[in-house]
C-alpha positions, 0 to 999 in steps of 0.5 A: 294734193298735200298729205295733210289735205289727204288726211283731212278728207278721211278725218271728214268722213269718219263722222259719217262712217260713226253715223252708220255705226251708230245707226245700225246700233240704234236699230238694234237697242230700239228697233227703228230710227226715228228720222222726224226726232233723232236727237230726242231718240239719241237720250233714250240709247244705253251702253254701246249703242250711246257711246257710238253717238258720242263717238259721232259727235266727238268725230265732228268737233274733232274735224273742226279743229283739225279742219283749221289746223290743217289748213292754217299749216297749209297757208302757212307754208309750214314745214311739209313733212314735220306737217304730214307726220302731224296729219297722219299720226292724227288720222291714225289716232281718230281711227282708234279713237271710237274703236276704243269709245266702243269697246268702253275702254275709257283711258286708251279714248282719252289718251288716243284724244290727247294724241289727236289733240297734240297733233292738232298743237303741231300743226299750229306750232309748224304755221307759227315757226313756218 
């Protein structure tokens, strides 16, 4: 398996790793989850607690732009290693990203955002001079 598909297995399971986060913070500001009406729960989160399920929701649309980046890049035959560095640099950034939407620091998220964002660019421009 190729780097980039390597990445996109971890980018696929942030998502996830944001639903535990989030879910223990929601347990502790409300004291319960409520698995019949988890969206309806979700308006009543503040601070963190609510910035991990934005976080989360963020990750998910995240994954589907780098889904198909990735995997246009990939049956495109597009430059392997300038593809990698593409891919890695993304994980990278979307590791930080939530730590960042936790900690409440608003310009460092949209920045590591933007550097997922121009990774996702990379990989199309890699399929299109590939």
């Amino acid at each position: 398996m190729t780097t980039p598909l390597w990445c996109l297995l971890i980018v696929a399971v942030l998502p996830y790793v944001m639903a535990g986060v989030g879910g223990y913070l929601r347990f502790k500001q409300l004291g319960s989850i409520d698995a019949q009406h988890p969206r309806i729960q979700a308006t009543e989160l503040r601070g963190v607690a609510a910035r991990a399920y934005a976080a989360q929701l963020n990750s998910w649309e995240a994954l589907a732009l780098f889904s198909t980046a990735v995997i246009v890049a990939h049956l495109a035959n597009a430059d392997p290693e300038a593809s990698a560095t593409a891919a890695v640099v993304f994980v990278i950034a979307r590791v930080i990203y939530p730590v960042f939407y936790l900690a409440n620091r608003a310009p460092l998220r949209t920045l590591t955002f933007v550097i997922g964002f121009i990774c996702c660019l990379r990989l199309f421009g890699l399929a299109i001079s590939a």
